[in-house]
Structure formats: C-alpha cells, structure tokens
N, CA, C and O atoms as CSV, one atom per row, in Angstrom:
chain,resi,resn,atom,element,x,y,z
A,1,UNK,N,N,8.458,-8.431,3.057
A,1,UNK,CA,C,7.241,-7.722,2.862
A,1,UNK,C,C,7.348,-6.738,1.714
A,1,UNK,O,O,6.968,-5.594,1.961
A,2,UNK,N,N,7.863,-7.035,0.341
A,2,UNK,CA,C,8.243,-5.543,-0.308
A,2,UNK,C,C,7.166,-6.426,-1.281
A,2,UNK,O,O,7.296,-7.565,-1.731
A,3,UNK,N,N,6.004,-5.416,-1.438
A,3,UNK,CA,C,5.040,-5.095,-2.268
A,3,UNK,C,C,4.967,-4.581,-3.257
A,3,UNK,O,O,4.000,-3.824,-3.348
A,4,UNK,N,N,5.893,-4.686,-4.509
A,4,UNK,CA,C,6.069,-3.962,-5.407
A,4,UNK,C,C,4.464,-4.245,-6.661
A,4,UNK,O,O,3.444,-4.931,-6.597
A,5,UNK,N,N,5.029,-3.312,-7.634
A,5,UNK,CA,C,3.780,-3.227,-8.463
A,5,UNK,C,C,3.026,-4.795,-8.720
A,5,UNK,O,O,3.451,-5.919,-8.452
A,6,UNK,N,N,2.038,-4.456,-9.205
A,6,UNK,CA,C,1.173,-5.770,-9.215
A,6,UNK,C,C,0.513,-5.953,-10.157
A,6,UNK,O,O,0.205,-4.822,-10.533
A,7,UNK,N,N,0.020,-6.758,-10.897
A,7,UNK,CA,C,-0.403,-7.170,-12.348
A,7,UNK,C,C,-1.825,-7.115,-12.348
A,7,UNK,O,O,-2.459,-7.643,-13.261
A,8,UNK,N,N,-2.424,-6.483,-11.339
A,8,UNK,CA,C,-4.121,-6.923,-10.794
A,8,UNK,C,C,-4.762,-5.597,-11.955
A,8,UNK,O,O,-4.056,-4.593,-11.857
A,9,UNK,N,N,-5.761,-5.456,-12.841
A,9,UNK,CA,C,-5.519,-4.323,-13.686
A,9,UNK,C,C,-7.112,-3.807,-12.531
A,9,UNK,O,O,-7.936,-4.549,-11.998
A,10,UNK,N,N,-7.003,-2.270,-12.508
A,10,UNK,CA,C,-8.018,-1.833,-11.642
A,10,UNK,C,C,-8.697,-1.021,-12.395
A,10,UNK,O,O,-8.492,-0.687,-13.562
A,11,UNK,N,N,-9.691,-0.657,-11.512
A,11,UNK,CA,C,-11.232,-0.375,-12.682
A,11,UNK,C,C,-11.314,0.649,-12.810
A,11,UNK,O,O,-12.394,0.945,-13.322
A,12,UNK,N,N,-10.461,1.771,-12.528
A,12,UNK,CA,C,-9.868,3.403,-12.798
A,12,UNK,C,C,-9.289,3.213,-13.841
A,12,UNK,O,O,-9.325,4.195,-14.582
A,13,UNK,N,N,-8.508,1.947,-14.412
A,13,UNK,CA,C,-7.226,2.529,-14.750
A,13,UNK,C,C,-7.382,0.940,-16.578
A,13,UNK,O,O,-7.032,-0.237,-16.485
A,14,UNK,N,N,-7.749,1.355,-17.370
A,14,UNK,CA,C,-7.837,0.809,-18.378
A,14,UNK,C,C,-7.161,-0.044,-19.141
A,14,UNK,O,O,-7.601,-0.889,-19.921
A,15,UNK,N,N,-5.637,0.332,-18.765
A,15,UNK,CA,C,-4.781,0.298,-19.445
A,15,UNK,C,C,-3.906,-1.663,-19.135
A,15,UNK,O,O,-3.022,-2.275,-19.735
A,16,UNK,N,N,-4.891,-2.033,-17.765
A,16,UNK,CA,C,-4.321,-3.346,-17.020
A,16,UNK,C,C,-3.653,-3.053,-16.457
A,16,UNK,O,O,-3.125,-4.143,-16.232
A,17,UNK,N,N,-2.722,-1.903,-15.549
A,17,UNK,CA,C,-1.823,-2.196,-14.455
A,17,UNK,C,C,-1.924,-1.098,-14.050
A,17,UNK,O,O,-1.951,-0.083,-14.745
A,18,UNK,N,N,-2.049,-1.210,-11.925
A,18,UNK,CA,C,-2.104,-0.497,-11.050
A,18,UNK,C,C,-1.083,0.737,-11.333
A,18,UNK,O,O,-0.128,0.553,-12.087
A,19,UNK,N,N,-1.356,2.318,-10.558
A,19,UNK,CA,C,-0.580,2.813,-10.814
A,19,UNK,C,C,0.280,2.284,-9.641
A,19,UNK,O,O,-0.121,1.340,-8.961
A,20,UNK,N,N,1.655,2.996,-9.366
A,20,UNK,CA,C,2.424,2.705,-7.974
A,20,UNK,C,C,2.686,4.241,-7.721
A,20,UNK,O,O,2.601,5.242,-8.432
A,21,UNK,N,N,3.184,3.911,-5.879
A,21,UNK,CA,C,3.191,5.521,-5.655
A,21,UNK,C,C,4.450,4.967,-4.621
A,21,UNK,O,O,4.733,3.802,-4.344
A,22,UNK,N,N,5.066,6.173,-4.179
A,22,UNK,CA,C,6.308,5.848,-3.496
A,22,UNK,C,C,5.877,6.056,-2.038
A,22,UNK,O,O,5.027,6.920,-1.826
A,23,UNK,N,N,6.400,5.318,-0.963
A,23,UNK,CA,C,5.780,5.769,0.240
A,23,UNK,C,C,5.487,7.071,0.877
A,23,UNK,O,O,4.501,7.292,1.579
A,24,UNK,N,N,6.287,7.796,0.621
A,24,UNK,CA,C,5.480,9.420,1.329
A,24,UNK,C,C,4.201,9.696,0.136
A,24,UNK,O,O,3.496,10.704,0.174
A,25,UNK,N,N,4.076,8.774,-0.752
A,25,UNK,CA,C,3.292,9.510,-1.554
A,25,UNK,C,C,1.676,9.117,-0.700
A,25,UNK,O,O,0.585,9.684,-0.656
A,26,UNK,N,N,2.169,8.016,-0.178
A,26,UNK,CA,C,0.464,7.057,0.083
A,26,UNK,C,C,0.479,7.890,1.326
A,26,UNK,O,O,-0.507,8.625,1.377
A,27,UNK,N,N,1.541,8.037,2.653
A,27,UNK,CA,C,1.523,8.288,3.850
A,27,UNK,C,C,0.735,9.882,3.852
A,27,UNK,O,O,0.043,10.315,4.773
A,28,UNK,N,N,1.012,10.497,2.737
A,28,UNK,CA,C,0.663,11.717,2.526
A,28,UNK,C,C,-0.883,11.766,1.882
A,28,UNK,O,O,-1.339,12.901,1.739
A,29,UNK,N,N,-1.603,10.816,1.540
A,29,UNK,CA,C,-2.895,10.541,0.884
A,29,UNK,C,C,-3.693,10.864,1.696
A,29,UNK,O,O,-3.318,10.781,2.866
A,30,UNK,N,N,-5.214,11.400,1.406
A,30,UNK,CA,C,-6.357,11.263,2.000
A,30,UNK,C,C,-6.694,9.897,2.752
A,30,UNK,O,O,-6.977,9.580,3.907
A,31,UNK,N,N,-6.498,9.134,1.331
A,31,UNK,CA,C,-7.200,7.741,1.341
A,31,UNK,C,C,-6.516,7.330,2.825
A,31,UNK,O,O,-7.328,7.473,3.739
A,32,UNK,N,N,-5.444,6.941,3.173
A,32,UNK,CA,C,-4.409,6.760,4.522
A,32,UNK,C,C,-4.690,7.092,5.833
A,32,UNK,O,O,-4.548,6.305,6.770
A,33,UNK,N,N,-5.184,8.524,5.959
A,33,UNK,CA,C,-4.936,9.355,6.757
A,33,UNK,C,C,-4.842,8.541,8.132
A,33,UNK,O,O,-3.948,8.606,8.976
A,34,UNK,N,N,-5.929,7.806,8.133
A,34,UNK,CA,C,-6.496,7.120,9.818
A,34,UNK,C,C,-5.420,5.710,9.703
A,34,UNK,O,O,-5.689,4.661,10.289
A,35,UNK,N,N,-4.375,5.861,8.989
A,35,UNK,CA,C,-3.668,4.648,9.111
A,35,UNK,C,C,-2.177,5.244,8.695
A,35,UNK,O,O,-1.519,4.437,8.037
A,36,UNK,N,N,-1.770,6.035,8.860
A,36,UNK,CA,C,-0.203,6.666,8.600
A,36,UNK,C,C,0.589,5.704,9.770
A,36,UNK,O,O,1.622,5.204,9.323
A,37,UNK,N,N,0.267,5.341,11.268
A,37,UNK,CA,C,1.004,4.822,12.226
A,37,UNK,C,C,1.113,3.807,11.593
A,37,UNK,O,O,2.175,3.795,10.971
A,38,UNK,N,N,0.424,2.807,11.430
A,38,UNK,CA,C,0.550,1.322,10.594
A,38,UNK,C,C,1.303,1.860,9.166
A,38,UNK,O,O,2.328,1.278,8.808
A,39,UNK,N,N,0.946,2.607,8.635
A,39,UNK,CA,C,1.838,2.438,7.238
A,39,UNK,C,C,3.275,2.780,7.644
A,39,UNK,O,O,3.971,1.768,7.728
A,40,UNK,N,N,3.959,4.008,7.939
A,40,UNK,CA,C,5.297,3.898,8.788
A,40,UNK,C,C,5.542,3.026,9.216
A,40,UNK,O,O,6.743,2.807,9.060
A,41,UNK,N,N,5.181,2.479,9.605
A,41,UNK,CA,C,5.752,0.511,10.667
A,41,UNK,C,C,5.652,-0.181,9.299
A,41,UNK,O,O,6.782,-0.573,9.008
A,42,UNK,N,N,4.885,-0.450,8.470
A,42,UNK,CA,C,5.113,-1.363,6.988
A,42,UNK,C,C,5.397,-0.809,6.077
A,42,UNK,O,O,5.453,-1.658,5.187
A,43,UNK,N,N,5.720,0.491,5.533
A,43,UNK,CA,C,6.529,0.408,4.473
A,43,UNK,C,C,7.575,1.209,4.131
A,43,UNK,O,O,7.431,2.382,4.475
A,44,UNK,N,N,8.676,0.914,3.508
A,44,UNK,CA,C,9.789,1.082,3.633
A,44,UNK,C,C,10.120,2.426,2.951
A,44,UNK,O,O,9.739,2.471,1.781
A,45,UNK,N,N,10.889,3.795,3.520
A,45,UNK,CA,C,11.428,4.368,2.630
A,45,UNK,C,C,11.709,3.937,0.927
A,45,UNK,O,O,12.090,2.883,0.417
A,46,UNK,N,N,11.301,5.379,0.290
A,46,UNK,CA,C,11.941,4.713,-1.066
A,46,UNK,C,C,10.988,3.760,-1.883
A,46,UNK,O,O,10.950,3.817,-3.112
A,47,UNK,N,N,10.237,2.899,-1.166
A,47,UNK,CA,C,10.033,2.105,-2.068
A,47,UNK,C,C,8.799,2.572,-2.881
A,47,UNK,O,O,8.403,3.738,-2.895
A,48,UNK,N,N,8.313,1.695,-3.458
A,48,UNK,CA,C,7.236,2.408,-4.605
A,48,UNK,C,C,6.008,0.750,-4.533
A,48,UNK,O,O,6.317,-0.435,-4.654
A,49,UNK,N,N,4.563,1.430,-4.281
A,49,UNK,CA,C,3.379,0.322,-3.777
A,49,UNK,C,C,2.191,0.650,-4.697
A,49,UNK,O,O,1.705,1.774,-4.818
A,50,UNK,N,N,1.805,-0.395,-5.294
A,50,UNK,CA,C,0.264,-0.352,-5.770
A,50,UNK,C,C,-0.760,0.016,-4.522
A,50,UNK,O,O,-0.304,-0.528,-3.517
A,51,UNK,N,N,-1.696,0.572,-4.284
A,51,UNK,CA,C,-3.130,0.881,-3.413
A,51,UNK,C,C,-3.269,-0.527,-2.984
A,51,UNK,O,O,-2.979,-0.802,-1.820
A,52,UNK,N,N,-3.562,-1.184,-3.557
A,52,UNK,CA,C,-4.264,-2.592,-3.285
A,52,UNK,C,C,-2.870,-3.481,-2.842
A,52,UNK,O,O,-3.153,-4.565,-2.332
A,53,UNK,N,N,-1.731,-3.253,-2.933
A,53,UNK,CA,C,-0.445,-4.256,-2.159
A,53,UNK,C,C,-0.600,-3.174,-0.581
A,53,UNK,O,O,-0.534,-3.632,0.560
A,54,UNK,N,N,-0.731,-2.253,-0.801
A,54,UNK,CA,C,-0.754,-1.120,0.351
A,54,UNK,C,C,-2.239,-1.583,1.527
A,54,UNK,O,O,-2.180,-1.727,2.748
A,55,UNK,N,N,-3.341,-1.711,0.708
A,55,UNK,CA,C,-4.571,-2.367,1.625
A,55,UNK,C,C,-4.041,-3.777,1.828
A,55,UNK,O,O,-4.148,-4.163,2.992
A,56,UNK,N,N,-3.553,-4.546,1.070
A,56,UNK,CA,C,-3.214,-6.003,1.754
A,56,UNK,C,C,-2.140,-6.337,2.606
A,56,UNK,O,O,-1.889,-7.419,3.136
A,57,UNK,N,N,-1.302,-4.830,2.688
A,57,UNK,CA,C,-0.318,-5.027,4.411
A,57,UNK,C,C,-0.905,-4.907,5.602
A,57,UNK,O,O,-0.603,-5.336,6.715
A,58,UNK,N,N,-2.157,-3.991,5.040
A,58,UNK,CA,C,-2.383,-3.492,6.105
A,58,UNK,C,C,-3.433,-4.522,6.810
A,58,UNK,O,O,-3.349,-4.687,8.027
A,59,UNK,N,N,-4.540,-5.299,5.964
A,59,UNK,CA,C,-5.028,-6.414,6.271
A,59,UNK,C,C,-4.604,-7.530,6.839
A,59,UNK,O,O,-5.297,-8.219,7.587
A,60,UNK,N,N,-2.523,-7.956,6.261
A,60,UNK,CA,C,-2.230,-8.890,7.142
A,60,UNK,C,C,-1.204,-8.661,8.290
A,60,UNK,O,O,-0.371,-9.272,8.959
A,61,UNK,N,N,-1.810,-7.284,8.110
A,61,UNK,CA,C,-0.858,-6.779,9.475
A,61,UNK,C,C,-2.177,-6.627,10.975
A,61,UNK,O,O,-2.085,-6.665,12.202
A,62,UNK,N,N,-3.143,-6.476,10.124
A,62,UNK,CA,C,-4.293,-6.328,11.642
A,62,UNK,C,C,-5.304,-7.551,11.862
A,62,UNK,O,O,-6.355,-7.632,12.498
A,63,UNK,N,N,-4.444,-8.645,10.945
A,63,UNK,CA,C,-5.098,-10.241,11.480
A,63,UNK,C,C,-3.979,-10.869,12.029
A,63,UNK,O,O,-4.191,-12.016,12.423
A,64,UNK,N,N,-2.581,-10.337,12.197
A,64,UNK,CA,C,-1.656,-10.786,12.828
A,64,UNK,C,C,-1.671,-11.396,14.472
A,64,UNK,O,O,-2.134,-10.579,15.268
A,65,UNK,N,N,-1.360,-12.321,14.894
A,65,UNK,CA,C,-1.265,-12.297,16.199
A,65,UNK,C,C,-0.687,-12.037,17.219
A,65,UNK,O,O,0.497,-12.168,16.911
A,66,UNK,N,N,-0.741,-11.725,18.337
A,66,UNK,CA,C,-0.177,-10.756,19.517
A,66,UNK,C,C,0.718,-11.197,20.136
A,66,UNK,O,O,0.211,-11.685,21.146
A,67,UNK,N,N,2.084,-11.372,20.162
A,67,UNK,CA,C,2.857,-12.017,20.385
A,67,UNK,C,C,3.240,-12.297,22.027
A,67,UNK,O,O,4.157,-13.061,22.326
C-alpha cells in the first residue's frame, strides 16, 4: 500500500505535480480531521503522500470487505 507521489498534475498547483506531505502532516490537517482513525491504520510513519493517493486509501479501504 505505499502511495508515494503521483504524476496526476492538480488544479492548485500549475506546475504538473501533486505536492506530497509526510504522514503527521495529513493526520494533522483540517482536510482529515473526521478520518485520523482510518488514516493511522493506512499510513505508515515517515512516509510522504500526495492528497489524492491519501483519498484513494481511504476509498479502497471503505469498499473493502468484512472479513
């Protein structure tokens, strides 16, 4: 599951590539807030995530099935 930067260019950002942020950076976000339990369970210390690899864990983490 390691989501690193992504080539998708976003419509903030001119330049063609997402920024990345390191995980306490997102866990610590506004944008997050109502989803910090799910992000702790998917992403890893340390690592560093585009917004949009960060919304698509979290999408195939809550169409997952119930084991």
């Amino acid at each position: 599951m390691a989501a690193r930067k992504a080539g998708n260019a976003g419509e903030n950002n001119p330049a063609g590539t997402d920024s990345v942020f390191s995980s306490e950076q997102l866990l610590s976000s506004e944008r997050f807030r109502n989803r910090r339990d799910i992000l702790n369970a998917l992403l890893k210390p340390g690592e560093q995530y585009t917004v949009s690899a960060v919304e698509q864990l979290i999408e195939n983490y809550m169409k997952g099935q119930v084991r």
